[in-house]
C-alpha positions, 0 to 999 in steps of 0.5 A, a space after each residue: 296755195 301750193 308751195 311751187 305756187 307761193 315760189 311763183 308768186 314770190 317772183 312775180 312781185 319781186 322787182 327790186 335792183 341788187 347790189 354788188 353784195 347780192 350779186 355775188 350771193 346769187 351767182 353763187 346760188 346760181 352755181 349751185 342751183 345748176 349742180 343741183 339742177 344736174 343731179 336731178 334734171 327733172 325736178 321742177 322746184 330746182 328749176 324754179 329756184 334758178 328762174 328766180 335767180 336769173 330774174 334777181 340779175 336780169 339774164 333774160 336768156 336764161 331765163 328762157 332756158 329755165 322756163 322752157 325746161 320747166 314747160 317740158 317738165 311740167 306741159 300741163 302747168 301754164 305758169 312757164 308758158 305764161 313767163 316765156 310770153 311775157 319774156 318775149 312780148 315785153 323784153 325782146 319785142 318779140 310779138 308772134 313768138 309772144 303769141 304763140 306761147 300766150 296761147 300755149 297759156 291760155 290754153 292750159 288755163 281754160 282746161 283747169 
């Protein structure tokens, strides 16, 4: 298993609710990460990083930004298009645009 693929995985189980203490610590983590992410625009690992920040505070709109920049970066890799499906289908309801990057997914996923 890959480095970036342990950081997804790490994401996906991570469920837990923060306190005020640890909101603190990922809003500054999240300024940083964003300094970061503009120094280096294309680097996905950074990118990643404040994905895993925005779910730890529940930014579902963020979040979105995130992915949506890491699918730019990475079209080939189906772990954004994934998220962003699962974003739209079980946070805003939303079902077509769901579909529509579920398949972008699916895709990517029958290719490998």
């Amino acid at each position: 298993m890959g480095f970036l693929d342990k950081i997804k995985k790490s994401i996906e189980l991570k469920q837990n609710i923060p306190d005020d203490k640890s909101i603190k610590k990922i809003e500054k983590k999240i300024i940083e990460l964003k300094k970061q992410s503009e120094l280096k625009p294309t680097n996905s690992k950074i990118l990643i990083e404040l994905y895993t920040c925005y779910v730890e505070v529940s930014d579902t709109e963020k979040k979105i930004d995130c992915l949506k920049k890491i699918s730019q970066i990475s079209p080939n890799d189906f772990y954004s298009f994934q998220q962003l499906a699962d974003i739209y289908l079980n946070e805003l309801g939303d079902d077509k645009q769901a579909h529509i990057y579920q398949n972008q997914a699916n895709k990517l996923k029958n290719n490998f």
